[in-house]
Legacy VTK file of the C-alpha trace (Angstrom):
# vtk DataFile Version 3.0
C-alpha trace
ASCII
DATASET POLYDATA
POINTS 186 float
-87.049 45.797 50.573
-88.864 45.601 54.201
-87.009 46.868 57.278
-85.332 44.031 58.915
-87.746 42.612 61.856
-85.996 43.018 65.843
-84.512 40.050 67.047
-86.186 37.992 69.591
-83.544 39.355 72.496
-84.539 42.837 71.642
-87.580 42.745 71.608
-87.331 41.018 75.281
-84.712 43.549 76.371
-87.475 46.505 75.211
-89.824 45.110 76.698
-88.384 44.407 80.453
-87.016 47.433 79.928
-90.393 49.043 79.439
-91.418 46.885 82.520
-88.827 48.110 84.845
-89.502 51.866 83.514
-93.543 51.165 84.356
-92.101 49.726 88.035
-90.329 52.900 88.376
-93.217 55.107 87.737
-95.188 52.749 90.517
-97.312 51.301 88.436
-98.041 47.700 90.271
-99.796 45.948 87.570
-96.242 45.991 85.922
-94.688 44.258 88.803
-97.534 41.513 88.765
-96.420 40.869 85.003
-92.502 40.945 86.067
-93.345 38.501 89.027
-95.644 36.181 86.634
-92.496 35.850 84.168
-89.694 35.882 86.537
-90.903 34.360 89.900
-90.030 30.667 89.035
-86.562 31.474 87.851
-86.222 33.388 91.109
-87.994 30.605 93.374
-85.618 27.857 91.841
-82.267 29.157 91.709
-83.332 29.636 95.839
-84.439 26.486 95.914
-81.591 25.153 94.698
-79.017 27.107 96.937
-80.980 26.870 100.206
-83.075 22.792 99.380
-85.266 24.988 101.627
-88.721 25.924 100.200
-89.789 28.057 102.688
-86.384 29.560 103.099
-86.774 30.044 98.927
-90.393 31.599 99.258
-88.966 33.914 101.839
-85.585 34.914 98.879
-88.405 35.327 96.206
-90.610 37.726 98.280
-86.812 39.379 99.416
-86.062 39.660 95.560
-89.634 41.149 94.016
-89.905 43.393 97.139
-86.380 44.931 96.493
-86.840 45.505 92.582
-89.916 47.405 93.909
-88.219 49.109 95.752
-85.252 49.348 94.094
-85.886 49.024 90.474
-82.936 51.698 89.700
-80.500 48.956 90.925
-80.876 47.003 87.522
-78.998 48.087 85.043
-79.886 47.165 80.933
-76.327 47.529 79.931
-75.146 44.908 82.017
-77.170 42.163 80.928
-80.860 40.919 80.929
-82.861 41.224 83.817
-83.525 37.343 84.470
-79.865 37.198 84.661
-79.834 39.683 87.026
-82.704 38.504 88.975
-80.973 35.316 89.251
-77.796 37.054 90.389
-79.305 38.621 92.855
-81.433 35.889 94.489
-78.047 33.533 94.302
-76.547 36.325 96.440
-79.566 36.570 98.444
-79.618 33.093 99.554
-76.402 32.306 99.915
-76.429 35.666 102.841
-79.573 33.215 104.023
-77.109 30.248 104.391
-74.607 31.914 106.341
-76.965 32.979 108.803
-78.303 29.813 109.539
-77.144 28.439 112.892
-76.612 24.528 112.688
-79.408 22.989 113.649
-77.814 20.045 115.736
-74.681 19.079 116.721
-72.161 16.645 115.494
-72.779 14.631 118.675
-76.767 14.689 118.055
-76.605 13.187 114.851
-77.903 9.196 114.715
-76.855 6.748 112.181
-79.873 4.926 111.255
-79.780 1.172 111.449
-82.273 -1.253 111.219
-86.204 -0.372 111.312
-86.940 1.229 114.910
-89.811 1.413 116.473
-89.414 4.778 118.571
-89.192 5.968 114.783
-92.667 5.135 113.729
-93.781 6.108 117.166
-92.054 9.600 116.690
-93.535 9.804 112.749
-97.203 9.103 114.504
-96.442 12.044 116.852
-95.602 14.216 114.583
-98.366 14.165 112.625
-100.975 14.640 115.228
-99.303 17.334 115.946
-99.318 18.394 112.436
-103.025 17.713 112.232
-103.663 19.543 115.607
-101.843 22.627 114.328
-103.459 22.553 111.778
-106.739 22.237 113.063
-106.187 26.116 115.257
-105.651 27.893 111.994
-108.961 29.791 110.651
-110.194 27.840 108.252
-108.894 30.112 105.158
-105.750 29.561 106.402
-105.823 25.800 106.994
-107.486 25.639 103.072
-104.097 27.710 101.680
-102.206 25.272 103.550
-103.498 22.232 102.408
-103.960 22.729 99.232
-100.389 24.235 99.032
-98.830 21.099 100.841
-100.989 18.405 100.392
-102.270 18.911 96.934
-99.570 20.705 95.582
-100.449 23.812 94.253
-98.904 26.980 93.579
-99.579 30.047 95.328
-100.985 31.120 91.963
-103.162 28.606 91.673
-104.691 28.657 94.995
-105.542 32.368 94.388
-107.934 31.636 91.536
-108.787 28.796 93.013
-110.270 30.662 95.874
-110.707 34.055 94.605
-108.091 35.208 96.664
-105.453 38.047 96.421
-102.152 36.159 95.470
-100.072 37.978 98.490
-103.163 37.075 100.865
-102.642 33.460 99.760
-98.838 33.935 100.453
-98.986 35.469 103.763
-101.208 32.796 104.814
-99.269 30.047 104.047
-96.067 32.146 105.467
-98.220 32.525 108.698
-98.905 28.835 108.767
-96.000 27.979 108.506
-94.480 29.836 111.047
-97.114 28.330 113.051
-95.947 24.977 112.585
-92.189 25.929 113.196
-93.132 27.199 116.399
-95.332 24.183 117.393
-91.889 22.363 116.720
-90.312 24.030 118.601
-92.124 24.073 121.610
LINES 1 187
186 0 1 2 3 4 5 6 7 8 9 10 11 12 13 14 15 16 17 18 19 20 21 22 23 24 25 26 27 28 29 30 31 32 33 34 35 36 37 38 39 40 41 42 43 44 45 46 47 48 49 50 51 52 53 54 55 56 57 58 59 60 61 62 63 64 65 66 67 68 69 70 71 72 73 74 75 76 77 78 79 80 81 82 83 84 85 86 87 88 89 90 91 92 93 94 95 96 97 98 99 100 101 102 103 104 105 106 107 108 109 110 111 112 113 114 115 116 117 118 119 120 121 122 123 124 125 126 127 128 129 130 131 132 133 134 135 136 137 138 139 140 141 142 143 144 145 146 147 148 149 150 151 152 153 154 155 156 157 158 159 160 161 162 163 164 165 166 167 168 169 170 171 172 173 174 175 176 177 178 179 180 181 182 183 184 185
């Protein structure tokens, strides 16, 4: 009679466990595999608690960085680490929510009627200005940018697009768009 085969969980738990362990010892090619399998997990449960994506970039960068970091603060016994991960960025964004400052007030806030054409005007404005932001960024930055927002990529999949480090690629989009929020708010 064979020895009966590890379950499927098991084998997962040993291996994130052997993951975290790697992390631990520094070893950053172990991190790169832990962000490949986790990092949309992470991204959407701060997505879904902040319907920001920048604001859910920002909790995904917040959550990798601190397992780096940190990777003694997960704990095996207490469940799997996606759970965790997913704990943790909850808790993470909803700390992002509460710092938020409203953005207008009650008395700013129109009720839209009919069409209006200070509304298309405004829409035109806005993206010159768009266009003319993004027309200061160096051109590698303006390339991340578009093809993150107007084709729709991944960060992932701009790096091998462009032969690019992944967290070059991220920081220049995160750049950009700071750019852009300060345009606005000039």
């Amino acid at each position: 009679m064979e020895p009966a085969e590890k379950s499927p969980a098991r084998k997962d738990a040993a291996d994130e466990m052997r993951l975290v362990a790697r992390i631990r010892a520094g070893d950053q090619q172990a991190m790169s595999e832990l962000y490949d399998r986790y990092s949309k997990v992470v991204y959407a449960v701060a997505l879904r608690v902040l319907q920001d994506a920048a604001g859910a970039e920002d909790v995904l960068q917040d959550v990798f960085l601190q397992l780096w970091r940190k990777p003694d603060a997960f704990d095996a016994s207490r469940g799997s680490l996606a759970a965790w991960l997913a704990v943790i960025t909850r808790h993470r964004s909803i700390d992002r929510l509460r710092q938020r400052r409203p953005e207008t007030d009650i008395e700013d806030c129109v009720i839209a009627g009919g069409p209006d054409l200070r509304d298309e005007t405004e829409r035109t404005l806005v993206i010159e200005k768009i266009r003319g932001a993004l027309q200061e960024m160096s051109s590698d930055q303006r390339t991340a940018m578009e093809l993150a927002f107007f084709q729709g990529l991944t960060h992932t999949e701009i790096a091998e697009k462009t032969g690019e480090p992944l967290g070059t690629i991220k920081t220049r989009i995160r750049t950009g768009l700071r750019q852009l929020r300060a345009r606005f708010a000039g």
